[in-house]
C-alpha positions in Angstrom: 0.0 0.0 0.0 1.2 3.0 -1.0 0.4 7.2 0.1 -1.6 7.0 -2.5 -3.5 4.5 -2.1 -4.2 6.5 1.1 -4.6 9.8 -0.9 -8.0 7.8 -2.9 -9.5 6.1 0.0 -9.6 9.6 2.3 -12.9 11.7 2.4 -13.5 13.6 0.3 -13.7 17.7 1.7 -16.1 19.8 0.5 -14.5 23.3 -0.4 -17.5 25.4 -0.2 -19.1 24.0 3.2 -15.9 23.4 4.7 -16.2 25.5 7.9 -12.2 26.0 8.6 -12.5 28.2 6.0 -14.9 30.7 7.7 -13.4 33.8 9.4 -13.2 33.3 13.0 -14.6 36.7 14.0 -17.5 37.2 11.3 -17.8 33.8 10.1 -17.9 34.2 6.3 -16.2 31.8 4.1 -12.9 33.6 2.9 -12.6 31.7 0.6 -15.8 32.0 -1.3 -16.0 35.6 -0.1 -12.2 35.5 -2.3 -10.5 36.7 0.7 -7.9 33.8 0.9 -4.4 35.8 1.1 -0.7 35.6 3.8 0.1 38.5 5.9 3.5 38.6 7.1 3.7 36.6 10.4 4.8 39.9 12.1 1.0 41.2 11.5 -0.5 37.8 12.1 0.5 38.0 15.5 -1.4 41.2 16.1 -4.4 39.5 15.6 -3.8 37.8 18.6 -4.2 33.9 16.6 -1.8 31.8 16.0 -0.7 30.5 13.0 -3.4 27.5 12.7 -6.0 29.0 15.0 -8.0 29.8 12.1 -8.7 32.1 9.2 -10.0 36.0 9.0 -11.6 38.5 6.6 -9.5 41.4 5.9 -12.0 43.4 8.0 -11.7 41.6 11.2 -8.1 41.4 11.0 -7.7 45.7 10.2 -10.7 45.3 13.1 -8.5 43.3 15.5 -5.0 45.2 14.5 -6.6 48.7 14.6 -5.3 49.8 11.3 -5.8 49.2 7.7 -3.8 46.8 6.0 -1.1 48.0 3.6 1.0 46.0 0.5 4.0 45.8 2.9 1.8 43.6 5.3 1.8 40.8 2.4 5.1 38.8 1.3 5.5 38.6 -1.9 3.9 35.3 -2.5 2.2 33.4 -4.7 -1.1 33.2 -2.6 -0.9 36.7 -2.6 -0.5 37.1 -6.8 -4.1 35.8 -7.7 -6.8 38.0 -10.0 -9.4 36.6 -7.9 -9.7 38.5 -4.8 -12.7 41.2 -3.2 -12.2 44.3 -3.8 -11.1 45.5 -0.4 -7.9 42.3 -1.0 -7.1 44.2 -4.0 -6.9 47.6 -2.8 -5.1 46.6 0.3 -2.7 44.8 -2.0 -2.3 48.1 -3.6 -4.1 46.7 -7.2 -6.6 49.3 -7.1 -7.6 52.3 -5.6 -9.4 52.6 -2.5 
């Protein structure tokens, strides 16, 4: 038996119900919502989770850091380098005005 062989016989997960993908705070679905992005751990930290304590909307992490979000918060990554993002990801990533 092989990974896999393990890899075909797991469940299946369900992208779109999948609740670890709903922001902690708010509880949309980030990824639906196309809020899916990396924030430099620095920043992360000011939200006061940890790194797999779950995931936010941009709002309730500017909410919980008390600022807006700026494109020096996000490494240059390719998570970060999508054309499918909200509005607000965009303009935080500096890809359109506010």
């Amino acid at each position: 038996m092989s990974i896999l062989d393990d890899w075909d016989d797991a469940e299946e997960i369900d992208y779109a119900t999948d609740p670890a993908w709903n922001c902690v705070d708010c509880d949309i679905h980030t990824g639906l919502h196309e809020e899916y992005y990396m924030v430099h751990d620095s920043v992360w930290k000011l939200s006061g989770l940890g790194g797999n304590d779950g995931m936010l909307c941009i709002a309730c992490l500017e909410d919980r850091i008390g600022r807006d979000l700026t494109p020096d918060d996000f490494p240059v990554l390719p998570i970060n380098s999508g054309n499918f993002f909200s509005a607000l990801l965009l303009a935080r990533l500096g890809r359109v005005p506010n």
